[in-house]
C-alpha positions as CSV (number, residue, x, y, z in Angstrom):
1,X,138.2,111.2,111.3
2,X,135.8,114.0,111.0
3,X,133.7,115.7,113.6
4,X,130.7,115.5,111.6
5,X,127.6,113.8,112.8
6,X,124.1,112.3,111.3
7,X,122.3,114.0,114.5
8,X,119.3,116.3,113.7
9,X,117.4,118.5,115.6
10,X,114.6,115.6,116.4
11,X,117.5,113.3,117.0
12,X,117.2,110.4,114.9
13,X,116.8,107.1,115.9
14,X,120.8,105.5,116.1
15,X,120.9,108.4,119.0
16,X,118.2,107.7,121.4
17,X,120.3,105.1,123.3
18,X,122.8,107.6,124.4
19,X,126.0,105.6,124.7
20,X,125.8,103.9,121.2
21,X,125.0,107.6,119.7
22,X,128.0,109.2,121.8
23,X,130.5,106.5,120.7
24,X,129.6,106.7,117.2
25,X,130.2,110.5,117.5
26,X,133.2,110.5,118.7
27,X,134.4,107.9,116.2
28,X,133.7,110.9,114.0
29,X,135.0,113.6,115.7
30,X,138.3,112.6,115.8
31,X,140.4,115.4,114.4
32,X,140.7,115.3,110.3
33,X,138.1,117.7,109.5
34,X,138.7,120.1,112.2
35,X,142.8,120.7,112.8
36,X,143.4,124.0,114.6
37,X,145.9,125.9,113.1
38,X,148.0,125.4,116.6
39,X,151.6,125.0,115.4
40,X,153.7,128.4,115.2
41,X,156.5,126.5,113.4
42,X,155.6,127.4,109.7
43,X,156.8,124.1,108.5
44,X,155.2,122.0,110.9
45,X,152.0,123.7,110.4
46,X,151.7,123.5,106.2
47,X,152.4,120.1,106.6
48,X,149.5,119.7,109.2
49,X,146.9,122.0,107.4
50,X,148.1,119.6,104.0
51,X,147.2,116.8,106.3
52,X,150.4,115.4,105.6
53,X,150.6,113.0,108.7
54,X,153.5,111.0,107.8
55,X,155.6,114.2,106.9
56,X,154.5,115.7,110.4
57,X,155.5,112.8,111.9
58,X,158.9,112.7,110.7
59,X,159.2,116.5,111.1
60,X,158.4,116.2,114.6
61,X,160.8,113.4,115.8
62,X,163.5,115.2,114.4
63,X,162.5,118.4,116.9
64,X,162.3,116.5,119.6
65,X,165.5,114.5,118.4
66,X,167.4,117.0,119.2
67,X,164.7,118.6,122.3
68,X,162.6,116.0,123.7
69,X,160.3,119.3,125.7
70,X,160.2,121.0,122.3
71,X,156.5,121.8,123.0
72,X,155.8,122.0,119.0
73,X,157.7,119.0,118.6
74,X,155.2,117.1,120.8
75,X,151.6,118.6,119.6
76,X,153.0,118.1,115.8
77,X,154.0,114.6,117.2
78,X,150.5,114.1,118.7
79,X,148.3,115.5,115.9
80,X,150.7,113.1,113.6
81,X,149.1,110.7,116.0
82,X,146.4,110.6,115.6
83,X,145.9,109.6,111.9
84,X,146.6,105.8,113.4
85,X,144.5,106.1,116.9
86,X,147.0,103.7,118.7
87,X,146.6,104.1,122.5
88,X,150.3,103.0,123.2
89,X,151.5,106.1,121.2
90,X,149.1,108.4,122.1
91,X,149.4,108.0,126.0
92,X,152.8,110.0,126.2
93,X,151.2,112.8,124.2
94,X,148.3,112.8,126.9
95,X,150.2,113.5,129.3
96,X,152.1,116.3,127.4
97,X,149.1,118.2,126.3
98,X,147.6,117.6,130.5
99,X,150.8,119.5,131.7
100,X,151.3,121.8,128.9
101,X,147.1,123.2,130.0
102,X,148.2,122.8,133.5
103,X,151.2,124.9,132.9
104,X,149.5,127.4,129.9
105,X,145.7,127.1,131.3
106,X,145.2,130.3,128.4
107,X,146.9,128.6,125.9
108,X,144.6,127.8,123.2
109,X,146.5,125.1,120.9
110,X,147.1,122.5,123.9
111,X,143.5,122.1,124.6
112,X,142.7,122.1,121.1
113,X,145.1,119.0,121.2
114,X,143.9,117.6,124.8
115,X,140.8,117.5,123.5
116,X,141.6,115.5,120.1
117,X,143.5,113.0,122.1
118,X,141.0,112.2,124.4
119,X,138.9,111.9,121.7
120,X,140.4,108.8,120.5
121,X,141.1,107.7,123.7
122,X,137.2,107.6,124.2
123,X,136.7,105.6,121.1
124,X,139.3,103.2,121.7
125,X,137.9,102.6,125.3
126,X,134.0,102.1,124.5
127,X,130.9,103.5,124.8
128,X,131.2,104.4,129.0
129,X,134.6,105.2,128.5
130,X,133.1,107.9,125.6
131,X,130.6,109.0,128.1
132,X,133.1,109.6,130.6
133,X,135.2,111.9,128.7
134,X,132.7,113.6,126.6
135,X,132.5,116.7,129.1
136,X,136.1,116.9,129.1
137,X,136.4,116.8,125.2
138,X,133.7,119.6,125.1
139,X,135.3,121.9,128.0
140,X,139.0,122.0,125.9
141,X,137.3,122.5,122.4
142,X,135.0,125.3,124.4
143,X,138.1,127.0,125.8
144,X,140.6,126.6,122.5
145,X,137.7,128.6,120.5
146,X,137.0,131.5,123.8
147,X,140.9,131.6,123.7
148,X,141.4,131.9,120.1
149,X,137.8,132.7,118.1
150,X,139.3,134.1,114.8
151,X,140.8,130.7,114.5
152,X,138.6,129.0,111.7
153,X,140.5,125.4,112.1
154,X,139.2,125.6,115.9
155,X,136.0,127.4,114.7
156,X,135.1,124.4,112.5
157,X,136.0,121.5,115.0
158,X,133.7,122.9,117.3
159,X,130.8,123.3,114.9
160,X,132.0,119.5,113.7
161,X,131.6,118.6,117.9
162,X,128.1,120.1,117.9
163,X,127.0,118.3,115.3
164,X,128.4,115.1,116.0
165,X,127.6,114.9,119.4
166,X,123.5,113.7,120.8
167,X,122.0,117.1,122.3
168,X,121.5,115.2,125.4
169,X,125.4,114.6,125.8
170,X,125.9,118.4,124.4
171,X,125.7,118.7,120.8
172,X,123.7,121.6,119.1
173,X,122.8,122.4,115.8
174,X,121.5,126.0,116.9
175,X,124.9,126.8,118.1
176,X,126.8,125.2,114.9
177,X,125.1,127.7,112.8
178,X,125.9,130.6,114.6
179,X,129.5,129.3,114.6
180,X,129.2,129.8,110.7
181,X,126.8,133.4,110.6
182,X,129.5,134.5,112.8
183,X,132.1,133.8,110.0
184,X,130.7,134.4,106.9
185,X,131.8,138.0,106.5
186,X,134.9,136.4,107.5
187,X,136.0,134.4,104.7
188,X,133.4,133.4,102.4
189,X,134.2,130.0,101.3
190,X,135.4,128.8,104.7
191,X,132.0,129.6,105.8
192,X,130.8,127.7,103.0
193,X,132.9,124.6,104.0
194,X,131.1,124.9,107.5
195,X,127.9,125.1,105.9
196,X,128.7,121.6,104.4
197,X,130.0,120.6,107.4
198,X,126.1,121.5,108.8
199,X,124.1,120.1,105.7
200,X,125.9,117.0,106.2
201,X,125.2,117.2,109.6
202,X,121.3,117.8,108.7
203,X,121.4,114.9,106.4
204,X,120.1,117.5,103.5
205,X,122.4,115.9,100.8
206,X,121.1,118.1,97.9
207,X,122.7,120.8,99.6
208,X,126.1,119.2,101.1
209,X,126.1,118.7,97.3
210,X,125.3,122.2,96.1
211,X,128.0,123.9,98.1
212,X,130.3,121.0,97.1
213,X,129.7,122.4,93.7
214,X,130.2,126.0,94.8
215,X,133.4,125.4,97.0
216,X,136.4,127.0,95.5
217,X,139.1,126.3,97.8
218,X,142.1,128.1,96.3
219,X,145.2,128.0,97.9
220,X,144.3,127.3,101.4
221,X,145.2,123.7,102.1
222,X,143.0,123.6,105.0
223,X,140.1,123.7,102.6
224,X,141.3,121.4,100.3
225,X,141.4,118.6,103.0
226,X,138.6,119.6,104.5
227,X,136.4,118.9,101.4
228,X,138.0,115.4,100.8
229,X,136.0,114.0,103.4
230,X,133.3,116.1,102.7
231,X,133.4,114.1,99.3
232,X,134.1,111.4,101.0
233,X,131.0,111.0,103.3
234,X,128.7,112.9,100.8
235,X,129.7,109.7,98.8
236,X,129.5,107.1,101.0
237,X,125.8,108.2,101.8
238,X,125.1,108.1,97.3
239,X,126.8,104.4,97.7
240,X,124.6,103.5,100.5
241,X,121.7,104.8,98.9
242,X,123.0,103.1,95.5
243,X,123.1,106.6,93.4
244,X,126.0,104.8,91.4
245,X,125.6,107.9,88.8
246,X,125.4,110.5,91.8
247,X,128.8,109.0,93.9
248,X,131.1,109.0,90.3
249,X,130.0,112.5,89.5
250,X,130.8,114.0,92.8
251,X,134.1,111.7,92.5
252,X,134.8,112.7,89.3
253,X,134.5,116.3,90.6
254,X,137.0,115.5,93.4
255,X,139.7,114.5,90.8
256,X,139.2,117.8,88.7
257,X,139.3,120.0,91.9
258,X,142.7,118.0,93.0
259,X,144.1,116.1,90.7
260,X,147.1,116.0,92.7
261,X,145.7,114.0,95.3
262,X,144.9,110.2,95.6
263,X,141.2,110.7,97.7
264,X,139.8,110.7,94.2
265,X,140.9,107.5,92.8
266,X,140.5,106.0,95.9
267,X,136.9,106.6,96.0
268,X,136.5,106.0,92.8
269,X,137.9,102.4,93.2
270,X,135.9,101.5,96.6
271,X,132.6,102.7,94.1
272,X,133.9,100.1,91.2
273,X,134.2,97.1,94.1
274,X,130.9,98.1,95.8
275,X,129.1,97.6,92.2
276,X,131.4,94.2,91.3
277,X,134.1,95.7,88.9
278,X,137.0,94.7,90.7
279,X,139.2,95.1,88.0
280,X,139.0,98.6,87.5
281,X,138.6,99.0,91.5
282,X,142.4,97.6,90.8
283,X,143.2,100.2,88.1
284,X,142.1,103.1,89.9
285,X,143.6,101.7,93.6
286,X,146.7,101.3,91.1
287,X,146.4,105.1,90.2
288,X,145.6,106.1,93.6
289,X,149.1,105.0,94.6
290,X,150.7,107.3,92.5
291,X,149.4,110.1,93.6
292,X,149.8,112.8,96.7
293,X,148.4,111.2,100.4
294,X,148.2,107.6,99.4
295,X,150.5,106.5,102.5
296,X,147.5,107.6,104.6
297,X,145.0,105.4,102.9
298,X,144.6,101.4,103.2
299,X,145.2,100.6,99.7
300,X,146.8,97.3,100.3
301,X,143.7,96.5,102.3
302,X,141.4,97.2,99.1
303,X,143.6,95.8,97.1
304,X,143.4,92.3,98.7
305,X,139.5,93.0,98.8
306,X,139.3,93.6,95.1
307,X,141.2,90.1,94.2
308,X,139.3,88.5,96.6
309,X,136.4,89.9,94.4
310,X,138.1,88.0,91.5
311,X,138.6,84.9,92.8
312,X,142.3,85.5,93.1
313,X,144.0,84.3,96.6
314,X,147.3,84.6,96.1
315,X,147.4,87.6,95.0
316,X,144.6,88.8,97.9
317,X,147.3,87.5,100.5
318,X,149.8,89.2,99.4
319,X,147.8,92.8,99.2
320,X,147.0,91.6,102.9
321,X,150.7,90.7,104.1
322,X,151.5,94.3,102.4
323,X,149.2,96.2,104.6
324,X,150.1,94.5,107.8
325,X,153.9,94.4,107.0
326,X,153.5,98.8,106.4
327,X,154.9,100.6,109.7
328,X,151.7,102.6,109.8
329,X,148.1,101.0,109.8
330,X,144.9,102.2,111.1
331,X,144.0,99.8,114.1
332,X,140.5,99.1,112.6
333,X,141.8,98.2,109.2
334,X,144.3,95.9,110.7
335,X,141.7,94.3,112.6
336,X,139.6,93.7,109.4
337,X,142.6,92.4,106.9
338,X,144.1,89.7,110.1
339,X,139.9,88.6,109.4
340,X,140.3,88.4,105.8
341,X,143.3,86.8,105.9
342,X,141.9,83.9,108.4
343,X,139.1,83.5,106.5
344,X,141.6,83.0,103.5
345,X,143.0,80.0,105.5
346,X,139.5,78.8,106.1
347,X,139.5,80.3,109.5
348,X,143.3,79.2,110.3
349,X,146.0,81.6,111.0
C-alpha cells in the first residue's frame, strides 16, 4: 500500500494507456508508505506511525465507544481501515472525513485522510472510477502539505503520489525531488528514505539499494515502516529479475535492522517458495508468526501455498480455511485463497 510508482520521466510503456497506468498507481498509492502524522492523541498516533493497524483499530472503537463524533476516533478508525480496503467499512469514514473538510476546510489531517480513502475507493471501483477521482486525491494531498509542510509523513505521501501517478494524470518526478532538496537539511535520513522512495520510483535499483544500506532509522517508527516496503519492493523487483543472491541479502539485512519484526521472515519465505523450497518457506512463515506485525500479513494464505508446493492438500486446506475464517483479510488475498481452494476441489466449492 505504498504510493510509489514504476513511472519515469519518458513514461514507460505499462503507462501509455492512461487508465491501466492510473489504476495501477493508485493500487500503490494507497496509504502504507506515506501516513501523515495527523492524530494529536499520542497513543493513537505511535500506534499509526508503528503501523500497528489492528492495535489502531481497537484503540479507535473504544473512543468512539464511548463518542461516536470523537473526530480522532474516526481518522484513527479510517486509517485502521484502510490496511483491509473493504468499501462497506470505508463508506462511513468517507463521509466523516467529507464533513470534517467541509466543516475544517484548513485542517490539514482530514484531507490527508479524504484523500487516502478515496484512494481505495478508486481502486476498488476500476480504472474510470480511478480516473474520476484522481484530481480529487491530488487536490486533498496538495492542500494537507500547503496546510501543514513541515509534516514529513504528508511530505513523503505526496512525493509517493507524484511518482506513482502518469504525468498526463498529474504525477511529476521534477516536483518529487524538490519535495526531498526541500528536506534534507531537515532531517537527514528522512530525506534519505524519500530518496528511496524516488530511486524506486526511477527504477535505478543500485541505488534504492545503496541508500537501503545507508538508512539508519533509529527510533522513529515512521522510518522503520517506511523501509519495510521499501525492502519489500526493492525485493520483489531482485525476485522478478531472479537475483536469488541479491533478494536474501537485502532480506537478510531487513532482519538485522528489525529483528523484532515479522516483514523479514516473511520475505524470506515468499523467496524460498518462489525458488521451490517450500519447506523452509514453511519454517520461516513459521517464524514470521512469532514475531511483531504478523496479523497484518497473509500467512495462512502462504502457508496453504507452500503445502500445496508439497503435494500436501490437507494440510493446504486447512492454511486456506485459516485465512478466510481470520476477522481481518485483505479483499485481494481472499479472492485468491476461495481460487485455491476451488481448484483444491477440482473447481468445486
Amino acid at each position: 500500500m505504498s504510493l510509489m510508482s514504476r513511472s519515469a520521466p519518458s513514461m514507460p510503456a505499462r503507462f501509455r494507456s492512461v487508465l491501466p497506468g492510473l489504476l495501477t498507481a493508485l493500487a500503490l498509492a494507497l496509504p502504507g508508505t506515506g501516513r501523515a502524522a495527523v492524530l494529536s492523541d499520542p497513543t493513537l498516533q505511535a500506534l499509526f506511525a508503528a503501523g500497528q493497524a489492528l492495535e489502531l483499530e481497537r484503540a479507535a472503537q473504544a473512543r468512539l465507544g464511548a463518542d461516536a463524533n470523537d473526530l480522532q476516533g474516526q481518522m484513527a478508525l479510517a486509517l485502521a481501515g484502510l490496511e483491509w480496503g473493504r468499501q462497506e467499512a470505508l463508506e462511513p469514514s468517507l463521509r466523516q472525513m467529507q464533513a470534517c473538510v467541509e466543516r475544517q476546510p484548513d485542517f490539514a489531517p482530514c484531507h490527508y485522510v479524504l484523500g487516502s480513502v478515496l484512494s481505495v475507493q478508486a481502486v476498488r471501483g476500476g480504472a474510470l472510477k480511478a480516473l474520476s477521482l484522481n484530481a480529487r486525491i491530488r487536490q486533498h494531498l496538495q492542500r494537507a502539505f500547503e496546510l501543514d509542510p513541515r509534516s514529513y509523513e504528508i511530505r513523503s505521501a505526496l512525493v509517493q503520489y507524484y511518482l506513482a501517478v502518469p504525468m498526463l494524470a498529474g504525477g511529476s518526478h521534477s516536483k518529487a525531488r524538490s519535495l526531498e532538496l526541500d528536506w534534507r537539511k531537515v532531517n537527514a535520513e528522512q530525506a534519505r528514505m524519500l530518496r528511496i522512495f524516488i530511486a524506486l520510483g526511477d527504477e535505478d535499483w543500485a541505488d534504492a539499494e545503496r541508500e537501503l544500506k545507508a538508512l539508519r532509522t533509529g527510533p522513529d517508527p515512521r522510518l522503520a515502516f517506511d523501509a519495510r516496503v521499501a525492502y519489500g519492493q526493492l525485493g520483489r523487483h531482485f525476485v522478478k529479475d531472479h537475483q536469488w543472491d541479491r533478494a536474501r541479502k537485502l532480506y537478510e539485512q531487513l532482519m538485522r535492522d528489525q529483528p523484532r519484526q515479522a516483514s523479514g521472515a516473511y520475505l524470506m519465505s515468499r523467496l524460498a517458495q518462489d525458488q521451490g523450497r517450500f519447506d523452509e518457506a514453511i519454517d520461516w512463515l513459521q517464524r514470521a508468526r512469532r514475531l511483531e506485525g504478523a496479523e497484518l500479513l497473509p500467512l495462512d494464505q502462504r502457508l496453504g501455498n507452500a503445502y500445496e508446493g508439497l503435494g500436501d492438500k490437507a494440510q493446504a486446506r486447512a492454511a486456506y480455511e485459516r485465512y478466510l475464517g481470520g476477522s481481518h483479510r485483505h479483499q485481494r488475498n481472499e479472492q485468491e485463497v476461495r481460487r485455491s481452494l476451488a481448484a483444491l476441489d477440482g473447481g468445486a466449492g
